[in-house]
C-alpha positions in Angstrom: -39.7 37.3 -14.9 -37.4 34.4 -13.4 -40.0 32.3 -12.2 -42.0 32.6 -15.5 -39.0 31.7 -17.3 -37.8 28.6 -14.9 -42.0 27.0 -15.3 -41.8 27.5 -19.4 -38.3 25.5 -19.4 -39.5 22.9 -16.6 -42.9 22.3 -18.9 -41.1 22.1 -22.0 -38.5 19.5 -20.3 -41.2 17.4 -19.2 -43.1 17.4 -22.2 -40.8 17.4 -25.1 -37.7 16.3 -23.9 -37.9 13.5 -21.0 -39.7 10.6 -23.2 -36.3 11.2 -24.9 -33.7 10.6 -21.8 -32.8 7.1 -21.1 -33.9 5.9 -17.6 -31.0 6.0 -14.9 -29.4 3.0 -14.1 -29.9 0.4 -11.2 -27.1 0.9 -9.5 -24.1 3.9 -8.9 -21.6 4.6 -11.1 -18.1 3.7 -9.7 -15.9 7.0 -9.9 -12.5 4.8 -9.9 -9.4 4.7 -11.6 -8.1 1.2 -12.0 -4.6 0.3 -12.4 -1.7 -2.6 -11.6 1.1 -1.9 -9.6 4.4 -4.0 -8.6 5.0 -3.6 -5.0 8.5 -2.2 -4.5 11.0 -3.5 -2.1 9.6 -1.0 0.5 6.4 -2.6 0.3 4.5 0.0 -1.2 2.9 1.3 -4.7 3.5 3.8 -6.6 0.1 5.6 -7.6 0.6 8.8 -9.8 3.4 10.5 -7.9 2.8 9.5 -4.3 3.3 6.0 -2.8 1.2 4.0 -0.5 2.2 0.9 1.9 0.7 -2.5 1.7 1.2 -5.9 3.9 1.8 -7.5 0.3 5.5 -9.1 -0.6 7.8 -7.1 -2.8 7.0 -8.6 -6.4 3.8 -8.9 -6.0 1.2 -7.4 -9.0 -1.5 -5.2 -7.3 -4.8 -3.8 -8.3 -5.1 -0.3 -7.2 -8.5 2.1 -7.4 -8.0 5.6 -6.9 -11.3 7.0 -5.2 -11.6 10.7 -4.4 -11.1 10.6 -1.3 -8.9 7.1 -0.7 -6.8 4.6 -1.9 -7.3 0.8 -2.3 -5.3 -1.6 -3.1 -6.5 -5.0 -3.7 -4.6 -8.3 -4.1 -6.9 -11.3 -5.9 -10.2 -9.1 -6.1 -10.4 -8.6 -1.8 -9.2 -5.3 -0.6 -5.7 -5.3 1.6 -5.1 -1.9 2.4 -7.1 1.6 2.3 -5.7 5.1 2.9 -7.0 8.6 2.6 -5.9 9.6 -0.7 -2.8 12.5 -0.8 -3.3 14.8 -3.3 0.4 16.1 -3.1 3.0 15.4 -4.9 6.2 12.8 -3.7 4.3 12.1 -0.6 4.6 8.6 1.1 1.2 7.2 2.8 2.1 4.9 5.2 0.2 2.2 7.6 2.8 0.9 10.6 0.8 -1.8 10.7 1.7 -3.2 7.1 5.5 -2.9 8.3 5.0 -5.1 11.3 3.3 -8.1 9.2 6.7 -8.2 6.7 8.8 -7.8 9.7 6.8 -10.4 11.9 6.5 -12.8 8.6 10.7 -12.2 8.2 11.2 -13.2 11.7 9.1 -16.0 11.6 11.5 -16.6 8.1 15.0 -16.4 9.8 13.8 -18.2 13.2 12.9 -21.0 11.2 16.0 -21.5 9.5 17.8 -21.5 12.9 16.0 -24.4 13.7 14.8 -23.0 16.6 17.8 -21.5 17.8 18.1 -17.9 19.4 19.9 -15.5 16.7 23.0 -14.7 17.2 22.7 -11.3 17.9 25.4 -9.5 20.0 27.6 -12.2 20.8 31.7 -12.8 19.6 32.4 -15.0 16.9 35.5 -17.3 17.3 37.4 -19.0 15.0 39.2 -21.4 17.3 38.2 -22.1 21.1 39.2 -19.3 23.3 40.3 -16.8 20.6 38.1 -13.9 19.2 38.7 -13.2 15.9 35.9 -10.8 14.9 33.6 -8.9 17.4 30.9 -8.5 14.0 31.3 -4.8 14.0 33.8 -5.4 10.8 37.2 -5.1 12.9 39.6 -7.2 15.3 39.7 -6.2 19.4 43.1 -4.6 19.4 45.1 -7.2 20.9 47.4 -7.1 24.2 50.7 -5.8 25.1 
């Protein structure tokens, strides 16, 4: 019967074949795949065909482990960004969160450089007192008749 057949094996496992087995370690095996990635100018990684954001700078060499379930990518051993991992093909995992940072950091960037001055957005240039020459829209204000 089943049962007789299931003790025999679990007696004989036991007895002949346990003393044989190495014990099992201290700790749990990681079930990662490791790899570097260059973050693109869209601030994200490429991981086998899908890409994932990150708050890191375009250019910068990331460490990326590919869990079953998620995504990490780490930058100098500490973990920056985690998402659920896509199993699809050409997807794009993104965080809007990792988009504000660059975009706050590039504001703080161009602000600075204006030493402190608003940007000039929306207002005419002039190239002499008085006289618009270019609206910044790439053509002249049709002149008067």
């Amino acid at each position: 019967s089943w049962n007789a057949t299931a003790a025999h094996f679990s007696t004989f496992f036991t007895a002949r074949l346990q003393p044989h087995l190495l014990p099992l370690p201290g700790e749990d095996f990681a079930l990662a795949e490791e790899q570097f990635c260059r973050v693109d100018k869209q601030a994200c990684v490429a991981v086998r065909t899908n890409r994932y954001s990150t708050p890191l700078r375009p250019g910068t060499q990331a460490q990326v482990r590919v869990w079953p379930t998620t995504v990490e990518i780490l930058a100098a051993g500490a973990a920056v960004a985690t998402h659920p991992r896509s199993y699809g093909r050409l997807q794009q995992v993104i965080e809007l969160e990792h988009y504000l940072t660059a975009l706050n950091v590039n504001l703080r960037v161009r602000n600075r450089s204006n030493s402190g001055a608003p940007p000039d957005v929306g207002r005419a240039r002039t190239s002499k007192p008085g006289k618009v020459s270019n609206n910044g829209m790439g053509h002249r204000p049709a002149r008067g008749r």
